[in-house]
C-alpha positions in Angstrom: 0.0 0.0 0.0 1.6 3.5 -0.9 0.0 6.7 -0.2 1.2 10.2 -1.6 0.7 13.8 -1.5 1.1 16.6 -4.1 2.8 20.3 -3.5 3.9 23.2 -5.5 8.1 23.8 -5.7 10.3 25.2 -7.9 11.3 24.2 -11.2 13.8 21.2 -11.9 15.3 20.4 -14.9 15.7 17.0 -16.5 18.2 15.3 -18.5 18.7 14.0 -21.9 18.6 10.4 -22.8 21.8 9.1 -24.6 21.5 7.3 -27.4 21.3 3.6 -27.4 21.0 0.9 -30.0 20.5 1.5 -33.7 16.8 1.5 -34.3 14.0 3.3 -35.7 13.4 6.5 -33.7 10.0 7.2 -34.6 7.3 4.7 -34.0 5.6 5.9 -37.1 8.8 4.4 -39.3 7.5 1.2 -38.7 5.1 -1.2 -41.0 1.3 0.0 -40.1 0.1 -2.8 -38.8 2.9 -3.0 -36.5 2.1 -0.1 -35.0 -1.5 -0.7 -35.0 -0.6 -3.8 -32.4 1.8 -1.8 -30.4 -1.1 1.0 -30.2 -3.6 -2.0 -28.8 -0.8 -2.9 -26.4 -1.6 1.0 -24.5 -5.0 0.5 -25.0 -6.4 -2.4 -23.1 -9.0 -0.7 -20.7 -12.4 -0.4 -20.0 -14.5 2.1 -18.6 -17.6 2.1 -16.6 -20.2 4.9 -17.3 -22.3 5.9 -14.6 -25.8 6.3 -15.8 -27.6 10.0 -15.3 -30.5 9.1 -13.5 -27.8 8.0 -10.6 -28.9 4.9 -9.6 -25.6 3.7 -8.8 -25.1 4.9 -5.3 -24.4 3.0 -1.8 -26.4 0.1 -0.5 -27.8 0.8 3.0 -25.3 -0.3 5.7 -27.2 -2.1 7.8 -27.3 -4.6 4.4 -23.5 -5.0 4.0 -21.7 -8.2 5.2 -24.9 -9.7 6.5 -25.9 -12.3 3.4 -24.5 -15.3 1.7 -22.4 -14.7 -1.9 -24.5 -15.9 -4.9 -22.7 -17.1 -8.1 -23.1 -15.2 -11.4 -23.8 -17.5 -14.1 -22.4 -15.8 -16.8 -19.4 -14.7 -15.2 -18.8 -18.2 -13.8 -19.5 -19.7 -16.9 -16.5 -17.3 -17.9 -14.3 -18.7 -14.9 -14.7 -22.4 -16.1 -13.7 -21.4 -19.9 -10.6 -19.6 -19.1 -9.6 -22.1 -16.3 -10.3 -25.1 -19.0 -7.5 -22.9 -21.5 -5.0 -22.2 -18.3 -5.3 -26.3 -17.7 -3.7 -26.7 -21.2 -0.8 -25.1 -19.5 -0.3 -28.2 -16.8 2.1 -30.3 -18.7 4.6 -27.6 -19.2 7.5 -26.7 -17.2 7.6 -23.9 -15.7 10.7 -22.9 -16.5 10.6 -23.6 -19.9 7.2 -22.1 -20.4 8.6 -18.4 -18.8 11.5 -18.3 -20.8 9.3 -19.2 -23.8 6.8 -16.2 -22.6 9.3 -13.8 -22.4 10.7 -14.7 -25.7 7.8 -13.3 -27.1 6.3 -10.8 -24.5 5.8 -7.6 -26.7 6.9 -5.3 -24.2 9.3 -6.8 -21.8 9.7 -6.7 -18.4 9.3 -4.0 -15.9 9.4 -3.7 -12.1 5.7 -3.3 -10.3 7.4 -0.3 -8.0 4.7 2.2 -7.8 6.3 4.6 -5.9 9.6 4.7 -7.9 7.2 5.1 -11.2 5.2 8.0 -9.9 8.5 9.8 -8.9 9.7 9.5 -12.3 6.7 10.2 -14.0 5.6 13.9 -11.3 9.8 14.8 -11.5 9.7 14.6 -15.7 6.6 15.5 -16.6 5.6 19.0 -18.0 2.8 19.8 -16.1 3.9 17.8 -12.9 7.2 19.7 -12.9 6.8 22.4 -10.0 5.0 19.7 -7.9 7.2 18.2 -4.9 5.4 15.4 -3.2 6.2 13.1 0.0 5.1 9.4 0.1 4.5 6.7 2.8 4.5 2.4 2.0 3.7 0.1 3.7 3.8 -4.0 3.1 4.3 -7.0 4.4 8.0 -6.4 6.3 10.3 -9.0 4.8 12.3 -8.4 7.7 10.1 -10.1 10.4 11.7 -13.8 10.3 7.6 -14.6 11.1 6.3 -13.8 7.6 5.9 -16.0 5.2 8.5 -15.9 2.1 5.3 -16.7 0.1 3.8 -13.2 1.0 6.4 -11.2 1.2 8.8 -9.4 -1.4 11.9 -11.1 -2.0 13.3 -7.9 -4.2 13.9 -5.7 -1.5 16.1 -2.9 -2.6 14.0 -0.3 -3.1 12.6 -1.1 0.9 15.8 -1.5 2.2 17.2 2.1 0.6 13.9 4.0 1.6 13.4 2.5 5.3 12.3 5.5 6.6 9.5 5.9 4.5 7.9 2.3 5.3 5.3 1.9 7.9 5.4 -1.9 9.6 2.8 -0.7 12.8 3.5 -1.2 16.1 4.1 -5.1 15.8 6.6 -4.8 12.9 4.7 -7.2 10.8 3.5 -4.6 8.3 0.3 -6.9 7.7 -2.3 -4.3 6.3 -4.9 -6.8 7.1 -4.9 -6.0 10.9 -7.6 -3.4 12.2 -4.6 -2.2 14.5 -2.3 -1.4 12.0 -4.8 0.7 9.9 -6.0 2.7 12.5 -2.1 3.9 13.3 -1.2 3.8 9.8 -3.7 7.1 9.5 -1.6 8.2 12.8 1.7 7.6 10.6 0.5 10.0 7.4 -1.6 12.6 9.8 1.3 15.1 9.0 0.6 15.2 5.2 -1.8 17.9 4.1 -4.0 15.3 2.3 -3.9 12.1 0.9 -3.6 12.4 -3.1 -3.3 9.3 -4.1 -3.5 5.3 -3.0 -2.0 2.9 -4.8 -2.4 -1.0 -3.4 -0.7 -4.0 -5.8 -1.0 -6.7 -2.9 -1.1 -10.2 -3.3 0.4 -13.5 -2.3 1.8 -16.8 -4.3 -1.3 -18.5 -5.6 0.4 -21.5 -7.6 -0.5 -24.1 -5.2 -4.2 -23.3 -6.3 -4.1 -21.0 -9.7 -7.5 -21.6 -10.4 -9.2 -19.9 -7.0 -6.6 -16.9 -7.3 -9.1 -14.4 -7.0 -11.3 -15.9 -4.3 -8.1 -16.4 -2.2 -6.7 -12.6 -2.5 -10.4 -11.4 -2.2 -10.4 -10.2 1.5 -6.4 -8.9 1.0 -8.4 -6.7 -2.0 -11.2 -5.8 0.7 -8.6 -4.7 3.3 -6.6 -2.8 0.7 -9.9 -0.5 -0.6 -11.4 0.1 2.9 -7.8 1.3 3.8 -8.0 3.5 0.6 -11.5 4.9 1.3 -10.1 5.6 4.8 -7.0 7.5 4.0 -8.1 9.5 1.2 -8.8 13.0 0.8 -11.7 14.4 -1.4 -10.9 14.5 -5.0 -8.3 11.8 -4.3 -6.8 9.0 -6.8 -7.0 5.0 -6.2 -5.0 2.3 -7.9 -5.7 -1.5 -7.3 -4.2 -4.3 -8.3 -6.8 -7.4 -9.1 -7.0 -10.3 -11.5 -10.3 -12.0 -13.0 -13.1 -10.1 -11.8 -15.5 -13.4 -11.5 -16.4 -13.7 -7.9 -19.6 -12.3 -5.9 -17.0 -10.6 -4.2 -15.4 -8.7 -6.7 -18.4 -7.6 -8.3 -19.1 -5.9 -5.3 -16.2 -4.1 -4.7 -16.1 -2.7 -8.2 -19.6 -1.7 -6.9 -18.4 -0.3 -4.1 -15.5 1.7 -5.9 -18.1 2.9 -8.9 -20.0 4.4 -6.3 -17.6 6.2 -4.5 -15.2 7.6 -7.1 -16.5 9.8 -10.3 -14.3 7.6 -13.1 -13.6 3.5 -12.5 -11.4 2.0 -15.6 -9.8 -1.4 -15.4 -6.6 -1.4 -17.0 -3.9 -4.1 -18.1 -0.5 -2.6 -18.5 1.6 -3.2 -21.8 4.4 -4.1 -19.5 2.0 -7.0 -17.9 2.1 -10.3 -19.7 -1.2 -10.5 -21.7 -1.4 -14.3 -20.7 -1.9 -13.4 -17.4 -4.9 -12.6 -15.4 -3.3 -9.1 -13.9 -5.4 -5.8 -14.2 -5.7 -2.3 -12.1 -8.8 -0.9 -11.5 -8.3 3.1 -11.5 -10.1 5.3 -9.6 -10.7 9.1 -9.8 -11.9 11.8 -8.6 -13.1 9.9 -4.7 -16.4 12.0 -3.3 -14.9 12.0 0.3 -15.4 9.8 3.4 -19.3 11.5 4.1 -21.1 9.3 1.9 -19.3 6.5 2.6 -19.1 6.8 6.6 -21.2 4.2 7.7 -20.5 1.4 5.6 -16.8 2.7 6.1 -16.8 1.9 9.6 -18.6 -1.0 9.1 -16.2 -2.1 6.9 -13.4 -1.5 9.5 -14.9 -3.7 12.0 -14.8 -6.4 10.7 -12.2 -5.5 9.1 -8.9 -8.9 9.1 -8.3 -11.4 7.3 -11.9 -13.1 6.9 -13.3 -9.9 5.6 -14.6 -11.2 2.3 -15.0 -14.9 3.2 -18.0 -15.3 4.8 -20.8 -12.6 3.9 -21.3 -10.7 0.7 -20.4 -7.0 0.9 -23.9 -6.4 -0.9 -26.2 -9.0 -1.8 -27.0 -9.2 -5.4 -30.6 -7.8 -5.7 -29.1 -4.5 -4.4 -26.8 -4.9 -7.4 -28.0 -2.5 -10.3 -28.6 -4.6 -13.6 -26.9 -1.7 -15.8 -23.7 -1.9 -13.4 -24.0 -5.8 -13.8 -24.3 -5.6 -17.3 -21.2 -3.2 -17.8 -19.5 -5.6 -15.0 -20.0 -8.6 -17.4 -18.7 -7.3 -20.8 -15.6 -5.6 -18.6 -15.2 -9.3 -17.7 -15.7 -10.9 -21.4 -13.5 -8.2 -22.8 -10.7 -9.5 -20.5 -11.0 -12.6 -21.0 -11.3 -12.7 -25.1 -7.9 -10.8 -24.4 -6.2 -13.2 -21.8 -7.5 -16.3 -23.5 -6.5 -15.6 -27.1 -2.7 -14.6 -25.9 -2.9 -17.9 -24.0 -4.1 -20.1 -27.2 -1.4 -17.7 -29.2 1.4 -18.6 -26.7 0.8 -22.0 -27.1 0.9 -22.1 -30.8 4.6 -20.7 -31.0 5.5 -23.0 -28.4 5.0 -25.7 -30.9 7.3 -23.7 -33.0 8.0 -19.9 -34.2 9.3 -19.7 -38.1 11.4 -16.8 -38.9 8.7 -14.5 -40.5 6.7 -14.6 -37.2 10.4 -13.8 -35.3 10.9 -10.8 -36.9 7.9 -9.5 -36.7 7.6 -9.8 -32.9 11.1 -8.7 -33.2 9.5 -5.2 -35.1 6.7 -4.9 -32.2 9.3 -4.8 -29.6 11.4 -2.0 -30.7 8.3 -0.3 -31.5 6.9 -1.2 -28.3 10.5 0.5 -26.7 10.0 3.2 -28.8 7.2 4.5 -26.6 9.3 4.4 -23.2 12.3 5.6 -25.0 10.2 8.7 -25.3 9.6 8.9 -21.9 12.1 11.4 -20.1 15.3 10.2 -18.4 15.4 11.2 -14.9 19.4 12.3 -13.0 20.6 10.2 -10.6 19.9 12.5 -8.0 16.9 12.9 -8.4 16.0 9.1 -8.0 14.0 8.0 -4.8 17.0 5.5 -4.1 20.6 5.5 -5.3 21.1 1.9 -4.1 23.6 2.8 -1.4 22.3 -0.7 0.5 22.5 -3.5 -1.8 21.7 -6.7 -0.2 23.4 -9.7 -1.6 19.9 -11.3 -0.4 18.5 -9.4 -3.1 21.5 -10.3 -6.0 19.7 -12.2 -9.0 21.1 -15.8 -9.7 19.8 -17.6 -12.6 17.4 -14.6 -13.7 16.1 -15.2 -10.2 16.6 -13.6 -7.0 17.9 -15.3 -4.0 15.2 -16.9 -2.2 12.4 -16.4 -4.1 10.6 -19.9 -3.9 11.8 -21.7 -7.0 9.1 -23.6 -9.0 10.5 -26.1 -11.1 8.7 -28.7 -13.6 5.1 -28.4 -14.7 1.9 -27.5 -12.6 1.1 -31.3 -12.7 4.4 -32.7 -11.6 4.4 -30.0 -8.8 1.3 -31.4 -7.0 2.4 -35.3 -7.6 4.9 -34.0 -5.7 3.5 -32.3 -3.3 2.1 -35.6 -1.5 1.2 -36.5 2.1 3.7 -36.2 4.2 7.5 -34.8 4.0 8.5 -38.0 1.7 6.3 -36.5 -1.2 8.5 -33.4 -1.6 11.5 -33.6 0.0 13.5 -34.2 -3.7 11.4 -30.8 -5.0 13.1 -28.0 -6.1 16.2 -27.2 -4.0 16.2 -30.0 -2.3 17.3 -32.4 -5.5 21.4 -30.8 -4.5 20.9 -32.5 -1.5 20.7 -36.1 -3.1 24.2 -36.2 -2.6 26.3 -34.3 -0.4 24.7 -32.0 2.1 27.6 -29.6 2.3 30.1 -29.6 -0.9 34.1 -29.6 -0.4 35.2 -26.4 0.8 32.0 -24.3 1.6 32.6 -21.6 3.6 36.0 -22.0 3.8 36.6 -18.6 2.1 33.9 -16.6 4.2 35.6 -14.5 6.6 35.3 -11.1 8.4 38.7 -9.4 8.1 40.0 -6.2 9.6 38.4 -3.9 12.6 35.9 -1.6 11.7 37.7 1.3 13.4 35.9 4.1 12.0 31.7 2.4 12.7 29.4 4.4 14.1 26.7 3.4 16.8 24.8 6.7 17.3 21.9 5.0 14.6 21.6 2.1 16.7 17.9 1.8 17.7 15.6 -1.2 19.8 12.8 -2.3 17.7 10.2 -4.4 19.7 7.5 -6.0 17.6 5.2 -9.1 17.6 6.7 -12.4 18.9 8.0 -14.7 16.7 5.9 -17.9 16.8 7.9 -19.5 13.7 11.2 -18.5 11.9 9.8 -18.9 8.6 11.9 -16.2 6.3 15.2 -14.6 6.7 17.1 -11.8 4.4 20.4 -14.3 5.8 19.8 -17.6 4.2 17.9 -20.1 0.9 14.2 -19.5 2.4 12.8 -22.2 0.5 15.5 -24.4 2.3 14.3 -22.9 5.5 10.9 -24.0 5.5 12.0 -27.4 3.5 14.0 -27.8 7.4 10.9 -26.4 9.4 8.8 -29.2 8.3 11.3 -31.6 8.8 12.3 -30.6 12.2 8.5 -30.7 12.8 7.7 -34.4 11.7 11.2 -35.9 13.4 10.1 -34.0 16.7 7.2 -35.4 16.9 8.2 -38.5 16.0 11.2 -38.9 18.3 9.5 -37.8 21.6 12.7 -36.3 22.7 14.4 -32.5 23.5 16.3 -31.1 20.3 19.7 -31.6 22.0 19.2 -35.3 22.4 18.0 -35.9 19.3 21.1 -34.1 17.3 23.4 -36.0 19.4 22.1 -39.4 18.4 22.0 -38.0 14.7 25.1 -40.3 13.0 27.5 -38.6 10.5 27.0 -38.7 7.4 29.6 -40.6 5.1 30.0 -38.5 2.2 29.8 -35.3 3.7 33.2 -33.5 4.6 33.6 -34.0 8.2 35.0 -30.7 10.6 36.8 -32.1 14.1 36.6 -30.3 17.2 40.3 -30.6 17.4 40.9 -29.1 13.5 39.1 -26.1 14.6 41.4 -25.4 18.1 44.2 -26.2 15.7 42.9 -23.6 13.4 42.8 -21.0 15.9 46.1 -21.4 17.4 47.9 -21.2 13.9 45.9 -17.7 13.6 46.6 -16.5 16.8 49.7 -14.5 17.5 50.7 -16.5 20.5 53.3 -14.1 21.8 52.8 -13.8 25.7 50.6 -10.9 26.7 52.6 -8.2 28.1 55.0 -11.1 29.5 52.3 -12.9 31.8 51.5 -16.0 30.1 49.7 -17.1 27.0 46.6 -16.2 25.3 43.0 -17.5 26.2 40.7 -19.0 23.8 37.3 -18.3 25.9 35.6 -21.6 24.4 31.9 -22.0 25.1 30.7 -25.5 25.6 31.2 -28.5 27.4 34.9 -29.7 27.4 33.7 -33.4 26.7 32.4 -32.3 23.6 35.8 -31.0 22.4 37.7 -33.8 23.4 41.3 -34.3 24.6 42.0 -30.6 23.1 45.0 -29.6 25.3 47.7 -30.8 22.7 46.0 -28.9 20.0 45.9 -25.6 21.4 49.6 -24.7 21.6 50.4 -21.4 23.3 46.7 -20.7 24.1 44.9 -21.7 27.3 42.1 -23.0 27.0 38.9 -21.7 29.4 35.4 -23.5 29.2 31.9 -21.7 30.2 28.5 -23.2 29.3 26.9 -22.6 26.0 23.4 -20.9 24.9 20.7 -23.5 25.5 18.8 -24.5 23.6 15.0 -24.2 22.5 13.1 -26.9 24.0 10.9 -28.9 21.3 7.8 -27.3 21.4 9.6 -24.0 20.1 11.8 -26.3 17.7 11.0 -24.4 14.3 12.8 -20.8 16.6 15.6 -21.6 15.4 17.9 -18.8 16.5 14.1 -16.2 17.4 13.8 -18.1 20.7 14.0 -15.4 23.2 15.4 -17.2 25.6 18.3 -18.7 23.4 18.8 -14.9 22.3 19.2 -13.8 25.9 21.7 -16.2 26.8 23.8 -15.8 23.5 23.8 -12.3 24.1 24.7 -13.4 28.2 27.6 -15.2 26.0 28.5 -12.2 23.9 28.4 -9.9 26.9 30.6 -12.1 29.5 33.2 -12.5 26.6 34.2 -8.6 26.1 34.2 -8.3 29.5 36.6 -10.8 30.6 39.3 -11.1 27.7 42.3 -9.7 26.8 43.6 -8.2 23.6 44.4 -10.2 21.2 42.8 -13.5 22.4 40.1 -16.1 21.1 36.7 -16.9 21.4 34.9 -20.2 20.3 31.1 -19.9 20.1 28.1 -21.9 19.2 25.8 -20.9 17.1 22.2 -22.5 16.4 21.6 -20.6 13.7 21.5 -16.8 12.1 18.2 -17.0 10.7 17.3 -13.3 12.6 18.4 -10.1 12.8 19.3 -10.3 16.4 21.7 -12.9 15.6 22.8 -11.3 12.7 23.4 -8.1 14.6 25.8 -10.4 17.6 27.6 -11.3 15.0 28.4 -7.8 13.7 29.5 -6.7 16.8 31.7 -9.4 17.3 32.8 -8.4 13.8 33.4 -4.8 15.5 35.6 -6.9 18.3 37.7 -8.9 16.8 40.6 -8.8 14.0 39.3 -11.8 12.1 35.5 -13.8 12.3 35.0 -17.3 10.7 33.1 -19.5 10.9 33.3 -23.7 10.9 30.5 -26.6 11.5 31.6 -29.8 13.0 30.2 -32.6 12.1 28.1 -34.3 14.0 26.6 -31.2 14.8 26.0 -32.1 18.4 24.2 -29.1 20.1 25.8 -25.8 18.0 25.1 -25.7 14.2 28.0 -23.6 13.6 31.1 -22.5 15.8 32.0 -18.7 15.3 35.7 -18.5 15.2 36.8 -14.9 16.7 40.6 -14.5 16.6 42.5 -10.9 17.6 40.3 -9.5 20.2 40.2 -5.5 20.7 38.9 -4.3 24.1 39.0 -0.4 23.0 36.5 -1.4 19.8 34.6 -3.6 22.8 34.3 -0.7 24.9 32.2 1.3 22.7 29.6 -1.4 22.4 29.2 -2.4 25.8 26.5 0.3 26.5 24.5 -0.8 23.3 24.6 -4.5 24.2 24.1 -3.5 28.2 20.9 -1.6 27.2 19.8 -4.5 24.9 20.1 -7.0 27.8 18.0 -5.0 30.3 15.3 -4.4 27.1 15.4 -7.9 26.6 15.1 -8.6 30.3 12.1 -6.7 30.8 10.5 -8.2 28.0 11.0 -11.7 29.4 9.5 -10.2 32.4 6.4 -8.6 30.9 7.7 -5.0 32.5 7.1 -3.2 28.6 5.4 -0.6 29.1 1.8 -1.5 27.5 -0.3 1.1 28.5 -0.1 2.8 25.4 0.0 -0.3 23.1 -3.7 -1.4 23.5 -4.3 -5.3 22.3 -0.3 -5.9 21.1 -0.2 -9.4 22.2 3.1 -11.5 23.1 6.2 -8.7 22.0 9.4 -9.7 21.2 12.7 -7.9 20.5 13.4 -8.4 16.8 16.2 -6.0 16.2 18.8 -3.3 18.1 21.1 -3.0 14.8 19.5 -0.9 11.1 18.4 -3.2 8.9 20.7 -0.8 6.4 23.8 -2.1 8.4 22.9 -5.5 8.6 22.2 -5.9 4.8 25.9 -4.4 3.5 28.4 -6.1 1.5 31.0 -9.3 3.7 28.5 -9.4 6.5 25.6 -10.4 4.3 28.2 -12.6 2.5 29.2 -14.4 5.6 25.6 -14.7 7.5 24.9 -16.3 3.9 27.6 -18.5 4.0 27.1 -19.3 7.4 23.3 -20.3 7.5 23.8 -22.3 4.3 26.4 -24.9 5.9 24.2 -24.8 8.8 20.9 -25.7 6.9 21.8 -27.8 4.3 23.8 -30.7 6.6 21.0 -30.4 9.5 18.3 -31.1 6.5 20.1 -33.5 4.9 20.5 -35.9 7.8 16.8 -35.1 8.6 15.8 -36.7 5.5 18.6 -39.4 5.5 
């Protein structure tokens, strides 16, 4: 959901574009019946008329949300038709059927970011140019390790640049289908003049059930227009993402939105594949909130997740017959278009001569000849200069790094997709793990090298949010992986009636995995500590946390260091087994850990600690300082993994870098430590449930460059051997 605002400012100039590859430069150089496609391509909208005698207009209240849906038959009878021409589409891969797609998309690709569009487009435009303009988003945060990666954005870039401007509510979960987080979103944009402008391209991964899309999204679609309505000032804009326009329920709301806005098109995009089922309704010109108070604030109590499952917004003899009629060829226009690009698609897969290449070759560059018209904008005038890049976000294989990966066709997907963990454990990501769980050398290379001498704390903040029941995404690791181990750890749990500990301990190595001793890794550290005496009074200590059973006879291997042993973090107990590293009370004592360690060394010596996991930001964040502590940060996993998953190897510690975060990490334990003991301060957080500290270190600095490298790294030797003896 992004909101905006409009207001007068001085001129700006622009910038010229430089020219790029040889090709016509007007569009009307091209064959006339090119152009005559490239023009339909711009031109797929409909647009409701209102008729005068104004019988479109608001059912009573008291009428909304109270009755069952009713089917349309006509529009359901469209449904069945263009679900019977997506089912031709089963047998393909996936894969292959995208790349085939975009081989013959007419106009390419483009990134759905609204608010990056609408600077460009208010910042180059002739009659926009003396308007400045502020803007507030708001999504699902793909920083809360609780939401699900098939909900959230996996592209986060433009987020992680713009923090700031993103709203994620009181319980960081940025879920725009709780009551709570509306009402304080209006708190968050009560300092703009007026709301100008909504737009709301929602929506969640669908491929598990393609066919019910729309029903499944409906109440998300609900949410999104009752926030609209409620944020909007008089004369305002509203942009919605939808797809078919079938259901009871989305007749309504295009009821609903004809009635309170002066102009309602649905639009497809040329930049949105025409096989797909995407359109935006547009709204202008909204009346104001006074005719639609009441049903507005009915709307808003009930207002969650269920809001368009259960009752009809209106029921259908309150339903003009000239809006249903209108509604109905809006719907058959659509799908003549979707349908025939489908059957179109399909015939080239068979096989695309060379006088049917060129020519979609032609509409193309005629096709780019319309953006290359469009104004290039500086550089400083962008929204974001990308001065965070996460290496989360990097694109592998034309796809970014975990974003769930959908491999084979539609039909092989849900043979797969059996009972139990045994039907698709060999999906996807999982086929690398046939073999060897963790391949020669992996991680060897990831280090954190040299102190960062010249970081500043001072943009350190506490963020306290909604308690993690689940760690089910993380910007630090393979998230289809992750939840690949969740349901894993889930079924051997409840299968082995026993604590997590005991049941790693009993886990047996695996052969053909590259095994990691206990004794290696003190032999590792010893060769990279500098082992001259400290100031003459004896050698230097390796602080080494866990039991000194589990290291064995270690003595010999330590040469020049001595050795000191304190207890490890526990660990989560079974029923909080899917934590991973978000169990609060496993963060409290690795922080305990982290604390007791700069406290009590000396420069230059060693720490060993055990690591579950760095799933979360809090762990991500210990990490980073101990990256701020020590001369060198690597990391090792020994195999069996007994208790730890990995062992953070910290070599050269600094006690005058130590000292500066002592105050940070002493504040975060006491904030911690009243959370544990419900003293939060709730008065003002009305009906927050369980809280949870979820971060004390910018996302901005956690997402930069080695460290993301490492925590990558780091989480994949950690997830891929635990999963693969799991399934083994």
């Amino acid at each position: 959901l992004f909101t905006y605002d409009l207001e007068r400012m001085s001129w700006g100039r622009g910038a010229r574009r430089k020219a790029g590859r040889q090709q016509p430069t007007d569009v009307e150089a091209f064959d006339p019946e090119v152009v005559a496609e490239v023009r339909e391509l711009f031109n797929k909208v409909w647009t409701y008329v209102k008729p005068a005698n104004g019988e479109w207009c608001i059912p009573d209240p008291s009428e909304a949300l109270r009755h069952p849906a009713q089917d349309h038959v006509l529009l359901q009878t469209l449904k069945t038709s263009l679900n019977e021409v997506k089912n031709r589409l089963s047998d393909k891969d996936l894969e292959v059927w995208h790349q085939h797609t975009n081989s013959i998309n007419r106009a390419g690709k483009a990134p759905g970011a609204f608010v990056a569009a609408l600077n460009h487009y208010l910042k180059t435009s002739q009659h926009t140019r003396y308007c400045d303009w502020s803007w507030a988003a708001n999504t699902l945060n793909p920083y809360h390790e609780a939401n699900g990666g098939g909900t959230t954005i996996t592209d986060n870039r433009l987020i992680a640049n713009t923090l700031p401007w993103w709203f994620f509510g009181l319980d960081n979960t940025g879920d725009i289908m709780s009551q709570r987080h509306l009402l304080d979103l209006k708190g968050f944009v009560g300092n703009m003049r007026s709301i100008d402008g909504v737009t709301a391209d929602g929506s969640f991964d669908c491929q598990g059930n393609p066919d019910e899309q729309e029903a499944l999204v409906s109440s998300l679609h609900y949410c999104e227009a009752a926030a609209a309505l409620f944020l909007l000032g008089p004369g305002g804009s509203f942009v919605l993402k939808m797809f078919t326009l079938y259901e009871h329920s989305s007749v309504c709301l295009l009821y609903l939105l004809n009635c309170c806005f002066r102009s309602v098109s649905v639009f497809k995009p040329a930049t949105s594949k025409a096989g797909n089922s995407e359109v935006y309704v547009v709204c202008l010109h909204y009346d104001g909130k006074k005719a639609v108070r009441s049903l507005l604030s009915k709307l808003i109590r009930h207002f969650g997740p269920d809001l368009a499952v259960w009752e009809a917004l209106f029921p259908s003899k309150l339903l003009p017959q000239s809006f249903m009629a209108q509604h109905e060829q809006a719907c058959s226009y659509f799908h003549a278009l979707q349908t025939g690009m489908i059957g179109e698609n399909l015939k080239l897969f068979e096989g695309l001569n060379e006088k049917r290449r060129q020519r979609l070759e032609n509409i193309r560059d005629c096709t780019a000849q319309e953006y290359l018209s469009v104004s290039s904008l500086p550089r400083a005038r962008w929204l974001s200069r990308s001065t965070v890049a996460p290496t989360c976000c990097s694109v592998t294989g034309r796809r970014p790094l975990g974003k769930k990966n959908q491999m084979g066709s539609f039909n092989q997907r849900r043979l797969a997709a059996g009972p139990g963990l045994e039907g698709a454990c060999w999906e996807g990501p999982l086929r690398c793990l046939g073999g060897r769980a963790r391949p020669e050398g992996m991680g060897a290379c990831s280090v954190l090298a040299g102190l960062l001498a010249e970081y500043h704390m001072d943009t350190w903040f506490v963020i306290v949010g909604a308690a993690l029941p689940v760690v089910r995404n993380s910007p630090f690791c393979d998230g289809g992986l992750l939840n690949h181990l969740n349901e894993a750890l889930e079924q051997a749990a409840l299968g082995s009636g026993m604590d997590r500990s005991a049941a790693w301990t009993l886990v047996p190595p695996c052969s053909s995995c590259p095994m990691v001793g206990t004794t290696s890794i003190l032999s590792e550290v010893a060769a990279l500590c500098d082992i001259t005496p400290c100031n003459g009074k004896g050698n230097r200590k390796c602080l080494v946390f866990g039991r000194a059973s589990w290291w064995g006879d270690c003595e010999e291997q330590a040469v020049g260091l001595t050795l000191e042993f304190r207890s490890e973090p526990s660990l989560p107990p079974t029923a909080h087994i899917t934590l991973h590293d978000g169990e609060p009370q496993y963060q409290r004592d690795l922080l305990a850990c982290v604390l007791l360690s700069l406290h009590h060394m000396g420069p230059g010596d060693a720490l060993l600690l055990p690591i579950l996991s760095a799933f979360t930001c809090i762990t991500a964040a210990t990490v980073l300082c101990l990256h701020l502590s020590f001369r060198s940060i690597t990391f090792r996993c020994p195999s069996p993994p007994g208790a730890a998953g990995a062992v953070l190897v910290c070599v050269g510690f600094w006690p005058e870098a130590a000292a500066r975060l002592l105050p940070h990490l002493g504040d975060l334990q006491e904030r911690i430590g009243c959370q544990a003991r419900g003293e939060e301060d709730t008065d003002s957080l009305p009906h927050v449930g369980q809280r949870q500290v979820l971060q004390f270190v910018p996302m901005e600095e956690l997402l930069k460059g080695e460290l993301t490298e490492f925590l990558l790294a780091s989480t994949a030797s950690i997830l891929r051997p635990h999963l693969h003896l799991v399934l083994n």
